[in-house]
mmCIF file as Biopython writes it, N, C-alpha, C and O atoms, coordinates in Angstrom:
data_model
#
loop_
_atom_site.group_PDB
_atom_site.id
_atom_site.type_symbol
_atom_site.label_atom_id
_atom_site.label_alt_id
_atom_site.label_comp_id
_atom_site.label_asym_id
_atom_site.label_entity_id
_atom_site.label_seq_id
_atom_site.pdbx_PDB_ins_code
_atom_site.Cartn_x
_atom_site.Cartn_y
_atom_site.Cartn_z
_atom_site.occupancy
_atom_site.B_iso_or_equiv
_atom_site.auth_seq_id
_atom_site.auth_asym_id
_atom_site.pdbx_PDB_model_num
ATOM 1   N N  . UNK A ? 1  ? -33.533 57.824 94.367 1.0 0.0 1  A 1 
ATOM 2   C CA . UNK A ? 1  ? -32.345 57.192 93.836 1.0 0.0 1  A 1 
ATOM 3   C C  . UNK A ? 1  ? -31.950 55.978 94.686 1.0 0.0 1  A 1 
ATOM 4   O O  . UNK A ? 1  ? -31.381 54.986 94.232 1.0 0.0 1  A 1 
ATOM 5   N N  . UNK A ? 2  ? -32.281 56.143 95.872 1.0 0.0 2  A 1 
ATOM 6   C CA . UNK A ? 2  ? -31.773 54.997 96.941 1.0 0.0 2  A 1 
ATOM 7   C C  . UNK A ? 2  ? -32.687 54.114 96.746 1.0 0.0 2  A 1 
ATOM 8   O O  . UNK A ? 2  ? -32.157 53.054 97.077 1.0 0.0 2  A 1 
ATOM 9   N N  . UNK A ? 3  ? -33.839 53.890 96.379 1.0 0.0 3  A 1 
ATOM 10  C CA . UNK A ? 3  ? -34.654 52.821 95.860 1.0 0.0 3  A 1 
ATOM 11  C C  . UNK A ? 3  ? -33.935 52.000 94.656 1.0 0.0 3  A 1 
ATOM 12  O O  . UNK A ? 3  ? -33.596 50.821 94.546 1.0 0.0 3  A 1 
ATOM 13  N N  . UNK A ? 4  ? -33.868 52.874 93.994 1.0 0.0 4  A 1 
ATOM 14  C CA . UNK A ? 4  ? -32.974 52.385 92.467 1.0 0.0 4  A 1 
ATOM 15  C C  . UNK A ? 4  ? -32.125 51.738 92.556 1.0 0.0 4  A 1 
ATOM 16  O O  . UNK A ? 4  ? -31.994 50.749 91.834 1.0 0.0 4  A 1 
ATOM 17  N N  . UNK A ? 5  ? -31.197 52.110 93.548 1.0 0.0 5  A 1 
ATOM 18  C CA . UNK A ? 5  ? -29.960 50.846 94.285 1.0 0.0 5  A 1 
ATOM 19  C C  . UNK A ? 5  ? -30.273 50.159 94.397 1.0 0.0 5  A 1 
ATOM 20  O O  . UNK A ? 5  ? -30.171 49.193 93.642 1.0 0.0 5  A 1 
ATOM 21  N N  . UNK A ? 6  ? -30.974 50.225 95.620 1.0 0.0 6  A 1 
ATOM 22  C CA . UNK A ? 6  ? -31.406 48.955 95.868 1.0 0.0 6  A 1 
ATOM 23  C C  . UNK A ? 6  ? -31.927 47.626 95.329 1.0 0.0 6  A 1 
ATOM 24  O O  . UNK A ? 6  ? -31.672 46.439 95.532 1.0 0.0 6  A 1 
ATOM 25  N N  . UNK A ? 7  ? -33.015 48.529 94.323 1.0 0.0 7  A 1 
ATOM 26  C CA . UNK A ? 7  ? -33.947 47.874 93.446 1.0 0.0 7  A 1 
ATOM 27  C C  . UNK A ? 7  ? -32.820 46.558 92.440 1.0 0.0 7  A 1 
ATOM 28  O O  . UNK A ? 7  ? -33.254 45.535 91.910 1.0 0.0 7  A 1 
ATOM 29  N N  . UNK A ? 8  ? -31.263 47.062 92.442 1.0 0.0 8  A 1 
ATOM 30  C CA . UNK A ? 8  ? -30.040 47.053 91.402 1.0 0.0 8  A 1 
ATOM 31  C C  . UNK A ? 8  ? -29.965 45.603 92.059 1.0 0.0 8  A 1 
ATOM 32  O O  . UNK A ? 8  ? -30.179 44.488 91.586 1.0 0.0 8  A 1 
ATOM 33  N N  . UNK A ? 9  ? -29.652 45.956 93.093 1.0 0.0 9  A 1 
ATOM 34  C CA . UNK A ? 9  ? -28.830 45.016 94.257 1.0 0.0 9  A 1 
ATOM 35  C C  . UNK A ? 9  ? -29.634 43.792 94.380 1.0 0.0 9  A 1 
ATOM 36  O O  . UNK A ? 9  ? -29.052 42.707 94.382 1.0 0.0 9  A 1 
ATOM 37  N N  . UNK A ? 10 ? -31.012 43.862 94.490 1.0 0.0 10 A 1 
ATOM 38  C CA . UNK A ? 10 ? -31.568 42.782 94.843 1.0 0.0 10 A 1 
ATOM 39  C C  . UNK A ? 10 ? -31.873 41.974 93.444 1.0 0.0 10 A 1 
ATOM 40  O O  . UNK A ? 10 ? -32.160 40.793 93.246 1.0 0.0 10 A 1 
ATOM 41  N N  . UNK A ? 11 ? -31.694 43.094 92.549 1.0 0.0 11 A 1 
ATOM 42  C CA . UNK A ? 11 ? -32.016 42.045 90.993 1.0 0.0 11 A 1 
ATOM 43  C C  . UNK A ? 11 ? -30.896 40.992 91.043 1.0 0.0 11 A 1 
ATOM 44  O O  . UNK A ? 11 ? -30.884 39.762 90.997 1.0 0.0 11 A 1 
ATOM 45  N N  . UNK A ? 12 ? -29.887 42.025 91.164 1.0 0.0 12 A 1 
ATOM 46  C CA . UNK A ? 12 ? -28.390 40.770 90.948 1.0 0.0 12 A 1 
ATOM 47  C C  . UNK A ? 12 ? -28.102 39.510 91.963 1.0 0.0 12 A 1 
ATOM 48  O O  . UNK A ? 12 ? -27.503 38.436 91.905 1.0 0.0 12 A 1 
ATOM 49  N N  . UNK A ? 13 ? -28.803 40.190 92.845 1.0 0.0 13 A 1 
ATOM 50  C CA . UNK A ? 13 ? -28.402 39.055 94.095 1.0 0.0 13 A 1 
ATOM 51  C C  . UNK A ? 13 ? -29.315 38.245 94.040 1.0 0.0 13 A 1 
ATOM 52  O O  . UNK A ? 13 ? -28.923 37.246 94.642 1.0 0.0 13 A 1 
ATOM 53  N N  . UNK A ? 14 ? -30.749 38.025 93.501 1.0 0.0 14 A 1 
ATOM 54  C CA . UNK A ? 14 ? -31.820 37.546 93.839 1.0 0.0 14 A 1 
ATOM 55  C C  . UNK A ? 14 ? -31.835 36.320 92.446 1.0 0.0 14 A 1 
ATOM 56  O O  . UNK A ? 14 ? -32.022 35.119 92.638 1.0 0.0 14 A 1 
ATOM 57  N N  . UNK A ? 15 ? -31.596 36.943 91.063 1.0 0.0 15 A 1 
ATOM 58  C CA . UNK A ? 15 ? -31.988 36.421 89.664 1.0 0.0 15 A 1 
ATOM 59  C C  . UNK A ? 15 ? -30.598 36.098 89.431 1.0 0.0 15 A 1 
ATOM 60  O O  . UNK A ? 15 ? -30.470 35.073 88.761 1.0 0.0 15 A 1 
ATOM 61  N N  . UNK A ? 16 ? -29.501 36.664 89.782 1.0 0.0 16 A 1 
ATOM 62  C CA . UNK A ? 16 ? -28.381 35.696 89.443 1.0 0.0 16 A 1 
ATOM 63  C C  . UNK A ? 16 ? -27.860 36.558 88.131 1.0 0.0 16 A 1 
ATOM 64  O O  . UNK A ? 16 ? -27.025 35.974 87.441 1.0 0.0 16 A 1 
ATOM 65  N N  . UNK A ? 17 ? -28.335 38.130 87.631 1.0 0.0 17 A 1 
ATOM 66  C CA . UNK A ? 17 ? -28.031 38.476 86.276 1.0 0.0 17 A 1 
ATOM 67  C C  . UNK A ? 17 ? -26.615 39.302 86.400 1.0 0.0 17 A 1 
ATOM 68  O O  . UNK A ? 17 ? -25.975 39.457 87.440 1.0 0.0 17 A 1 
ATOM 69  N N  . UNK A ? 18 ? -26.257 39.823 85.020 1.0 0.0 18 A 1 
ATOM 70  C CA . UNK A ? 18 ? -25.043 40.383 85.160 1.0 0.0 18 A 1 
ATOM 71  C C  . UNK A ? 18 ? -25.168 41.611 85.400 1.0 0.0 18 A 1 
ATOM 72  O O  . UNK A ? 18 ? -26.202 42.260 85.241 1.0 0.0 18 A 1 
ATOM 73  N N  . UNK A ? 19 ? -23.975 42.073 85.857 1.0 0.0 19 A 1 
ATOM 74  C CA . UNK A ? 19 ? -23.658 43.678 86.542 1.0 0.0 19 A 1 
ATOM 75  C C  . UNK A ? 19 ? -24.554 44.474 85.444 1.0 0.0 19 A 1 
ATOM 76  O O  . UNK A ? 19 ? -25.329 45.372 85.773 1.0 0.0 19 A 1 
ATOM 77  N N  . UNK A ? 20 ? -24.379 44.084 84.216 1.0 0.0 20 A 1 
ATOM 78  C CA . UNK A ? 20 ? -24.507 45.419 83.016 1.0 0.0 20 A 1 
ATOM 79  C C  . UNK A ? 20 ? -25.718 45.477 82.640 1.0 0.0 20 A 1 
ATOM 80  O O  . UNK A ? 20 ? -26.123 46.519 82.126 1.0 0.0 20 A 1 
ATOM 81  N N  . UNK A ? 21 ? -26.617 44.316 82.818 1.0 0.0 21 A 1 
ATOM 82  C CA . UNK A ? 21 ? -28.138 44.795 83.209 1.0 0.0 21 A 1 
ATOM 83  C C  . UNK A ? 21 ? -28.596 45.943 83.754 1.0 0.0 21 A 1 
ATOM 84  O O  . UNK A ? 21 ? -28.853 46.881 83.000 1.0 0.0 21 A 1 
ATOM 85  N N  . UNK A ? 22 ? -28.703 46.017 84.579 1.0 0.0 22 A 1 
ATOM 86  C CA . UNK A ? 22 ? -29.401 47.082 85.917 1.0 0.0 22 A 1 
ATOM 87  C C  . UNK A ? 22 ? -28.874 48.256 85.741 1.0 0.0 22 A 1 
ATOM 88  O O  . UNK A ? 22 ? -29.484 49.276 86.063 1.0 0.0 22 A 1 
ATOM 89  N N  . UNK A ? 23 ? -27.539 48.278 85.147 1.0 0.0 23 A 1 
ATOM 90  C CA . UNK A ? 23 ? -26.405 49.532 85.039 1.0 0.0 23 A 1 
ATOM 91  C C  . UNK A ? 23 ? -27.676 49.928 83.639 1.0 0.0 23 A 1 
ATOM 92  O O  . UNK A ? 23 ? -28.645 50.543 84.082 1.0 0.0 23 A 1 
ATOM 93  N N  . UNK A ? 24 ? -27.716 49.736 82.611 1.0 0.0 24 A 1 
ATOM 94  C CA . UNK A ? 24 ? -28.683 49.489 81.328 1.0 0.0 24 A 1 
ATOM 95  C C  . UNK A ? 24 ? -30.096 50.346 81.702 1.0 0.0 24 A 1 
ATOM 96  O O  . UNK A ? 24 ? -30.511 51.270 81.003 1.0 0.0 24 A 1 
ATOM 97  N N  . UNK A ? 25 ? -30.869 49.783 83.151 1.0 0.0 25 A 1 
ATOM 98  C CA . UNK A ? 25 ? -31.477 50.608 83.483 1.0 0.0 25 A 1 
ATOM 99  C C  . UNK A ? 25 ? -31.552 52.086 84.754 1.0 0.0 25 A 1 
ATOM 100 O O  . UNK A ? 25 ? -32.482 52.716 85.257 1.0 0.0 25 A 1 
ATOM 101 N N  . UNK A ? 26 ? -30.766 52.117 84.814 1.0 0.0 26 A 1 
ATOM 102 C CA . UNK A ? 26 ? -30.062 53.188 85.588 1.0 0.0 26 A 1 
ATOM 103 C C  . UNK A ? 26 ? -30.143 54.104 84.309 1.0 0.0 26 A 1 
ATOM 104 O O  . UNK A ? 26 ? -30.917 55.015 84.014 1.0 0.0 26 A 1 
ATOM 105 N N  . UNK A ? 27 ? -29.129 53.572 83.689 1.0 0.0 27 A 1 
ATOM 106 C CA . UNK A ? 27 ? -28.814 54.760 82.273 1.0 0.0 27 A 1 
ATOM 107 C C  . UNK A ? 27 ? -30.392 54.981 81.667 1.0 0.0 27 A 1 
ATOM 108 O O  . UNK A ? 27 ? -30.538 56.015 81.015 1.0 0.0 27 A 1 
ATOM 109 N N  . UNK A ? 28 ? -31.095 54.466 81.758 1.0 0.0 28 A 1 
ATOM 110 C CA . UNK A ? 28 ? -32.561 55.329 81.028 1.0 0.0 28 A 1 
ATOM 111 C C  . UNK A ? 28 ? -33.166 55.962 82.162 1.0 0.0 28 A 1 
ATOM 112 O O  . UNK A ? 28 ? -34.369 56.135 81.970 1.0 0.0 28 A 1 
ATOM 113 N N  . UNK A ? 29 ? -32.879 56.252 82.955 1.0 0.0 29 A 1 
ATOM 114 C CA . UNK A ? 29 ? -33.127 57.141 84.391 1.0 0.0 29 A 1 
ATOM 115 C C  . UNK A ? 29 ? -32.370 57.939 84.178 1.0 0.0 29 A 1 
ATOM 116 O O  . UNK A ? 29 ? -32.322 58.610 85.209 1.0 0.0 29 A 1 
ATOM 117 N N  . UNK A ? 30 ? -31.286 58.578 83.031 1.0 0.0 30 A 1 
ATOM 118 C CA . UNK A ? 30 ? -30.296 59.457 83.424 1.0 0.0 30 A 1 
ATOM 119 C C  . UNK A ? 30 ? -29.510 59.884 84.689 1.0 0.0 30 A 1 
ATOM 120 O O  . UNK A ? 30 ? -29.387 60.944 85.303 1.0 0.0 30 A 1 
ATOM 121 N N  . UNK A ? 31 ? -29.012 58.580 84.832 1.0 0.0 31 A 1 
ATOM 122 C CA . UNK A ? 31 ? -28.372 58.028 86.014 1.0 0.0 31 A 1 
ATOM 123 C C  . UNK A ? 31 ? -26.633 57.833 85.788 1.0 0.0 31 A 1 
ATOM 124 O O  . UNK A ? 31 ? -26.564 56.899 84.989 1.0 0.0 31 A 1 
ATOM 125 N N  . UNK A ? 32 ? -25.789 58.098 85.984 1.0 0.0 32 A 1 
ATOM 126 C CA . UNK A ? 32 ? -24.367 57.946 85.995 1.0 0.0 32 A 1 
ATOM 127 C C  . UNK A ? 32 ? -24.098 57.224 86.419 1.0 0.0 32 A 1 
ATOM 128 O O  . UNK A ? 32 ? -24.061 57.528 87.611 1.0 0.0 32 A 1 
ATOM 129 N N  . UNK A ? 33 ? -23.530 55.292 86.168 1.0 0.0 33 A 1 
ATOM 130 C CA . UNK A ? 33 ? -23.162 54.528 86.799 1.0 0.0 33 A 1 
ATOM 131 C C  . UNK A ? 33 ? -22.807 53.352 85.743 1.0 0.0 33 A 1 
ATOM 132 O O  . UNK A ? 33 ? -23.383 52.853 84.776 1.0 0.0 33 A 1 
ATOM 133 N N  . UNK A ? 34 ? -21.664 53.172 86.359 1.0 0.0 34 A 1 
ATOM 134 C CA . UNK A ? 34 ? -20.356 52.024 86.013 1.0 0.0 34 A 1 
ATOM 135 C C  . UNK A ? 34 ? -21.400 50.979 86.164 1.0 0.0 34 A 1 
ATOM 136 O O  . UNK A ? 34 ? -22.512 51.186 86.651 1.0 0.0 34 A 1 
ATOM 137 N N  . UNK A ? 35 ? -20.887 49.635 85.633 1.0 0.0 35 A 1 
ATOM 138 C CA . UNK A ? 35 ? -21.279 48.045 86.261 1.0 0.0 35 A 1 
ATOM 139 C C  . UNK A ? 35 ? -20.450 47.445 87.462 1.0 0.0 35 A 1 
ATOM 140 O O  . UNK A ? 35 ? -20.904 46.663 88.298 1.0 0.0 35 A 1 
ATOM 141 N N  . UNK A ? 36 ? -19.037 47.980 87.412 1.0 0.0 36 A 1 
ATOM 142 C CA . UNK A ? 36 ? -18.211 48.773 88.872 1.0 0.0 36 A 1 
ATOM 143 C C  . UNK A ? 36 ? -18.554 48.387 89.713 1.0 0.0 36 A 1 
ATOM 144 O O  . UNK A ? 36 ? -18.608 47.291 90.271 1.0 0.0 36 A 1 
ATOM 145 N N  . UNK A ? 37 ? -18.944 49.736 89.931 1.0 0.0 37 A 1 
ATOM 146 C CA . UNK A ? 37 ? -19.536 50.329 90.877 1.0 0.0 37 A 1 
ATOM 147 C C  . UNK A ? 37 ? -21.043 49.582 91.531 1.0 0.0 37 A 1 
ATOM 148 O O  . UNK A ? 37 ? -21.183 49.490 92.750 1.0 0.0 37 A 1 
ATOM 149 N N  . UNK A ? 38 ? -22.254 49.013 90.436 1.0 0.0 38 A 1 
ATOM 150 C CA . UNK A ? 38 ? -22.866 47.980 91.144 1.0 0.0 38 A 1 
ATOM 151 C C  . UNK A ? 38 ? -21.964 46.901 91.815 1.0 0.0 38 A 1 
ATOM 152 O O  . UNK A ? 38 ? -22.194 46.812 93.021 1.0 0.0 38 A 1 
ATOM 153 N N  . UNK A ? 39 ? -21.000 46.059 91.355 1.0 0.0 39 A 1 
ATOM 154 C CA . UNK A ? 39 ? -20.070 45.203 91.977 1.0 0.0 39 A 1 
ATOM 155 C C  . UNK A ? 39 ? -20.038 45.405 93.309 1.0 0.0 39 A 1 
ATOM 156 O O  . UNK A ? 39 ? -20.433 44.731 94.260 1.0 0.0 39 A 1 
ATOM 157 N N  . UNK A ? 40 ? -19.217 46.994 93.165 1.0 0.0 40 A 1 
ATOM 158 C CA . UNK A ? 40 ? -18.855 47.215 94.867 1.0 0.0 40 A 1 
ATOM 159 C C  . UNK A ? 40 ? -20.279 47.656 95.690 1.0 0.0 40 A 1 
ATOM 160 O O  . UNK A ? 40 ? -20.202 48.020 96.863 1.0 0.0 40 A 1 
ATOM 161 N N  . UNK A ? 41 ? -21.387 47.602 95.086 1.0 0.0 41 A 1 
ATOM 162 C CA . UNK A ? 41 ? -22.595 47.624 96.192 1.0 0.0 41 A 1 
ATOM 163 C C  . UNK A ? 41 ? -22.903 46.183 96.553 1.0 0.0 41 A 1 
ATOM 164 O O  . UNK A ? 41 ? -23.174 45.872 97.712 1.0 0.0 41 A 1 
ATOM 165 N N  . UNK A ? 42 ? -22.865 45.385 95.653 1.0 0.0 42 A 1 
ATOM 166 C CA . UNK A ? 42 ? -23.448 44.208 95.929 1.0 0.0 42 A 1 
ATOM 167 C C  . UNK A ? 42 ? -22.507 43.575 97.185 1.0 0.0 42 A 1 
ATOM 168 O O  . UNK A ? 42 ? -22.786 42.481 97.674 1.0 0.0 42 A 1 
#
């Protein structure tokens, strides 16, 4: 799962995309997570 963060973090910070991307693939991981909540990681 801590890969997956990460993996989140560097998309947004790196490509410039929006929160609700990555949140998009989280959720097909059956993953629980806000676009939020990426915010407050980044």
């Amino acid at each position: 799962m801590i890969y997956l963060i990460l993996g989140c973090v560097r998309w947004i910070s790196k490509y410039g995309i929006s929160y609700r991307e990555p949140e998009e693939v989280i959720l097909e991981r059956d993953l629980e997570v806000d676009h939020s909540m990426l915010y407050h990681w980044v």
